[in-house]
C-alpha positions as CSV (number, residue, x, y, z in Angstrom):
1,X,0.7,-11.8,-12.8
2,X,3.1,-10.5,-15.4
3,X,5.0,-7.4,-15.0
4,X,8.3,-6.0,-16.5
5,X,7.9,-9.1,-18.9
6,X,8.5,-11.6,-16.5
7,X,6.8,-13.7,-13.6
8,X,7.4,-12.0,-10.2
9,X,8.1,-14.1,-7.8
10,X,8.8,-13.6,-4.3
11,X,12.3,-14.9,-3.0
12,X,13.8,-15.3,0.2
13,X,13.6,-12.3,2.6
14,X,15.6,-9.1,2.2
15,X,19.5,-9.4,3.6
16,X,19.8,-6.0,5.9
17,X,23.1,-4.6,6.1
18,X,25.4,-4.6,8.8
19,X,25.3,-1.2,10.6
20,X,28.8,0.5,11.9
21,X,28.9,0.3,15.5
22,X,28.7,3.7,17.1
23,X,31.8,4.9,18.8
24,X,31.5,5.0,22.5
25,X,32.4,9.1,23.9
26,X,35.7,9.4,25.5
27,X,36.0,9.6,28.8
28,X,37.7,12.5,30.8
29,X,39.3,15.5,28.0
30,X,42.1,14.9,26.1
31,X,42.1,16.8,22.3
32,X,44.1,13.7,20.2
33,X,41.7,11.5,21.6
34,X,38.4,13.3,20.9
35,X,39.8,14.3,17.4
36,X,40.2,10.3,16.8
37,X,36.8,9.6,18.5
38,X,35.0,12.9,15.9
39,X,36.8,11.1,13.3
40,X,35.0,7.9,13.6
41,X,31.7,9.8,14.2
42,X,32.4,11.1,10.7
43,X,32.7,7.6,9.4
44,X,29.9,5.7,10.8
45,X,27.6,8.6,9.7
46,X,29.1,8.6,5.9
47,X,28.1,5.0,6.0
48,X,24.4,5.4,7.6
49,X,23.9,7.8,4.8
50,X,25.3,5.9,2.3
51,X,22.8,2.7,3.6
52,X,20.0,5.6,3.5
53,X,20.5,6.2,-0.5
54,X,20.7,2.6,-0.9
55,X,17.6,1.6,0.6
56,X,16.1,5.0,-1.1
57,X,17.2,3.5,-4.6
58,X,15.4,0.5,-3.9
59,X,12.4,2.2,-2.6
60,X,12.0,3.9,-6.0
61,X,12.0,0.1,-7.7
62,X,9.3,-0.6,-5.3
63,X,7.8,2.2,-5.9
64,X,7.7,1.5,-9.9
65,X,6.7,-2.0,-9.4
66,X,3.5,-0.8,-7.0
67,X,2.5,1.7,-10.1
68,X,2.8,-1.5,-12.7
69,X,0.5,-3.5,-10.0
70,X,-1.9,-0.8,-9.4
71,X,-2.1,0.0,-13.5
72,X,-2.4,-3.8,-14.2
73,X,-4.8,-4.2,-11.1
74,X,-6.8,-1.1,-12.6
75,X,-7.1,-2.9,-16.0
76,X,-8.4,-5.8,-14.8
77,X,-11.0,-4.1,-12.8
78,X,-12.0,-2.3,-15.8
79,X,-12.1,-5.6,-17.5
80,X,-14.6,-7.1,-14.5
81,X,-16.6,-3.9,-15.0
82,X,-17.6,-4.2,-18.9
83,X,-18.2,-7.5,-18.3
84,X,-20.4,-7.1,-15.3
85,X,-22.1,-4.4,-17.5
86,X,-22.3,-6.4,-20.5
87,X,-24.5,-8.9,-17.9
88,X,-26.2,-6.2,-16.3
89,X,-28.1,-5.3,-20.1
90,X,-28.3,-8.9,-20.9
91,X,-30.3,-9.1,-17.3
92,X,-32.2,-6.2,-18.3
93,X,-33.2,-7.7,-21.2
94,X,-34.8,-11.2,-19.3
95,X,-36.6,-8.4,-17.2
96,X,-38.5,-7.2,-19.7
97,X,-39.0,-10.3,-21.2
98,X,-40.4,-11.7,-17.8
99,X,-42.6,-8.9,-17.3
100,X,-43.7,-9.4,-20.9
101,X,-44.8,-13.1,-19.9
102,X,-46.1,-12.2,-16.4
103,X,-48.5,-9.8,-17.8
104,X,-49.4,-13.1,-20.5
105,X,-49.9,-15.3,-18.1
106,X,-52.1,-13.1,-15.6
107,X,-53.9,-12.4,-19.2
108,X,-54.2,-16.3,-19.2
109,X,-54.9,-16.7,-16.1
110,X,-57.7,-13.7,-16.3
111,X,-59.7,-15.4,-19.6
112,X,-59.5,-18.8,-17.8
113,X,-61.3,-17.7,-14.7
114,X,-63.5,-16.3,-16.3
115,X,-64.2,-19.8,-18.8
116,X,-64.1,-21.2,-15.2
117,X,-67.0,-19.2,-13.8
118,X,-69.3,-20.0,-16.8
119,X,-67.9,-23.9,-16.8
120,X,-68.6,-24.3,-13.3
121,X,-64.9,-24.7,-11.6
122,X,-63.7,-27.4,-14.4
123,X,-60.4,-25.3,-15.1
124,X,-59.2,-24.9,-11.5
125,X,-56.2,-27.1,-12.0
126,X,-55.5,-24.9,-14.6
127,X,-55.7,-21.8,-12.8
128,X,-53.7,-23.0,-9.7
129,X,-50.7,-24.0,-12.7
130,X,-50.6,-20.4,-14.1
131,X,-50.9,-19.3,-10.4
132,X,-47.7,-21.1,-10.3
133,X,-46.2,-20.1,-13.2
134,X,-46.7,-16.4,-12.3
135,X,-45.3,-17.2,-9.0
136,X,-41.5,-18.6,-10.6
137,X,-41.6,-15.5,-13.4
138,X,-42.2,-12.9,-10.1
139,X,-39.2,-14.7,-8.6
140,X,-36.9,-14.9,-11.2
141,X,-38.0,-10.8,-12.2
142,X,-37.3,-10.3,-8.2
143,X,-33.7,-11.9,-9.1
144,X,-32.6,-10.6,-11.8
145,X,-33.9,-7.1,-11.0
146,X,-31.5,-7.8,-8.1
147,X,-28.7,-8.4,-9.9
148,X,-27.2,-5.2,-11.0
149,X,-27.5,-4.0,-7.5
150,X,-25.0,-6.8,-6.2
151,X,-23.0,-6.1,-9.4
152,X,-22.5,-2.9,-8.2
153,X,-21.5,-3.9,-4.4
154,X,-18.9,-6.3,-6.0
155,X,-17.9,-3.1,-8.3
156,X,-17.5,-1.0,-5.3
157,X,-15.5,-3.8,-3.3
158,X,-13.4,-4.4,-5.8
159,X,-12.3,-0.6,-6.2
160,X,-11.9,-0.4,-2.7
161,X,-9.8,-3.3,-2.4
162,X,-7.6,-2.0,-5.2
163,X,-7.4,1.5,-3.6
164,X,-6.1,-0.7,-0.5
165,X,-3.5,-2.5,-2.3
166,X,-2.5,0.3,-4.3
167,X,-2.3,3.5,-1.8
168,X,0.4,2.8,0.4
169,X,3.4,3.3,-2.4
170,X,2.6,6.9,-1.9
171,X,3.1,6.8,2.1
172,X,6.0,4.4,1.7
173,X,8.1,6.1,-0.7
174,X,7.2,9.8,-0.4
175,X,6.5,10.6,3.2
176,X,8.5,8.1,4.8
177,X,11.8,8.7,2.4
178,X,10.9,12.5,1.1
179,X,13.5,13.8,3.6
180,X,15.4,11.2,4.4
181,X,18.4,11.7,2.4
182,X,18.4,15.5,3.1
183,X,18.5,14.3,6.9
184,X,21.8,12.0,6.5
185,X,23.0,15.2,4.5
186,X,22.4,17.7,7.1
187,X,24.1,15.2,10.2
188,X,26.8,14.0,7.5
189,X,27.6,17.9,7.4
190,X,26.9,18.9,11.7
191,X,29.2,16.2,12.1
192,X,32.2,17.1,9.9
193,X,31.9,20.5,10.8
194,X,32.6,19.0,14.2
195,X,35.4,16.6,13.9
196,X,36.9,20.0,11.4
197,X,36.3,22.2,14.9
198,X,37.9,19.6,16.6
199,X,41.2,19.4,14.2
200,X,41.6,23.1,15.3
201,X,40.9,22.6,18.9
202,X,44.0,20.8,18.4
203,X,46.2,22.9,17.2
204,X,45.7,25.2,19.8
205,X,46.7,22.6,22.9
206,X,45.2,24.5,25.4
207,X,41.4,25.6,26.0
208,X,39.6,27.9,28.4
209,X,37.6,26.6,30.6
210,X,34.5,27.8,28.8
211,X,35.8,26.5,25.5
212,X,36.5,23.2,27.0
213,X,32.6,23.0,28.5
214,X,31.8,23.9,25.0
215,X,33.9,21.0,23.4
216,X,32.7,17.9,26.1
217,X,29.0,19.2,25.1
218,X,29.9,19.2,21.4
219,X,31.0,15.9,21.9
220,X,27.8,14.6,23.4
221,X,25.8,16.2,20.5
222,X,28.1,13.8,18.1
223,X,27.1,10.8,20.0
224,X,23.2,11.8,19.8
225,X,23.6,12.7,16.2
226,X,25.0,9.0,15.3
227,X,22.1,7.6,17.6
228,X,19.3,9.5,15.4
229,X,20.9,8.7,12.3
230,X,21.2,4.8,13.5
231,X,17.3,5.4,14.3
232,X,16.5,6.4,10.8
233,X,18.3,4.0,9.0
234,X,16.3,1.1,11.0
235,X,13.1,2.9,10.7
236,X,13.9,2.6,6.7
237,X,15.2,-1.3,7.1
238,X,11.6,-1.8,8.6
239,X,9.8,-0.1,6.3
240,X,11.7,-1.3,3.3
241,X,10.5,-5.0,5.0
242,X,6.6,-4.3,5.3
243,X,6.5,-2.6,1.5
244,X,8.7,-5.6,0.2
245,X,6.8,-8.4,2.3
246,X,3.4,-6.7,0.3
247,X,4.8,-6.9,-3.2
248,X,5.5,-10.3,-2.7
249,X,2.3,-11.4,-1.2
250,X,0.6,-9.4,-3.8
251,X,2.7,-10.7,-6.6
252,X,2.5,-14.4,-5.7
């Protein structure tokens, strides 16, 4: 199959990128080194986001190489479909002609009997032949009256089998990455704004005991956040995988 004018072939699989490690939490409270430790949350999730719009980008290739399948796909079927019609009329046609000769031959068959009666059984061999004859014409009417119904159960299967191949760009590239960016954006944001709280924590050296409750659970939230962003960005990898592993089965 010929798309983008060129042969699409399948090459070895997909390299995934190497994911930041996630920055363990600090033990016990010390301001300069949970600043350092926010810092590198702000890192690692500027990176997962950055892998997220990466992967996104190539998403929307796939994406535009699943609509040139599933409009070349579409042609073909359309192609299939004349041509199936095209036989279905030409069957149509040997239908009528077959009932045409069937009602002949019974004709025939009808005027020989009755010779037969009058002649005193000399044309049974002749009756038991056009006995035959009718019998193949029935069977080949039977046939080709048949034929446009499994035309259209190949029709049907076909379409379905193209809405199959053909569906899951939808699934793939809008419900699985409609948000995804927007998600990095939001926890590239949360976290910032937390390492920025942080930077002023700093400044102030000391911390009432409330504040300081407030700042080892803030820190806890930074670690989570990196660990659902670190979720995503795998969930992507893996889907980027499966849509990638069907384009080139497809393709090939």
């Amino acid at each position: 199959m010929f798309v983008f004018g060129g042969n699409v072939k399948k090459t070895a699989e997909l390299r995934s990128p190497i994911l930041p490690s996630i920055p363990s939490i600090p033990q016990g409270f010390a301001l300069s080194t949970d600043v350092v430790f926010a810092k590198e949350c702000a890192k690692v999730m500027w990176s997962l986001k950055h892998h997220t719009e990466q992967i996104e980008r190539m998403f929307h290739l796939m994406h535009q190489a699943a609509l040139c399948y599933s409009h070349t796909v579409n042609h073909e079927y359309q192609l299939v479909v004349q041509q199936l019609q095209s036989l279905q009329q030409v069957n149509e046609a040997i239908c009528r002609v077959l009932t045409s000769q069937v009602s002949g031959i019974t004709s025939l068959k009808e005027l020989v009997q009755a010779a037969n009666h009058v002649s005193d059984q000399k044309f049974q061999d002749d009756i038991q032949l056009l006995n035959g004859e009718i019998t193949a014409k029935q069977k080949s009417l039977y046939e080709f009256s048949e034929a446009p119904r499994s035309m259209r159960d190949k029709m049907s299967q076909l379409k379905g089998e193209i809405g199959e191949k053909t569906s899951w760009d939808s699934k793939y590239c809008s419900e699985l990455f409609n948000r995804s960016v927007e998600t990095l954006h939001f926890l590239v944001r949360s976290v910032d704004s937390n390492y920025k709280t942080f930077l002023k924590e700093k400044k102030h050296k000391s911390m009432s005991t409330h504040d300081q409750k407030v700042h080892d659970f803030t820190k806890i939230k930074l670690h989570q956040k990196l660990l659902e962003a670190q979720e995503k960005v795998v969930g992507y990898l893996t889907g980027r995988e499966t849509v990638y592993s069907k384009l080139g089965d497809w393709f090939t």
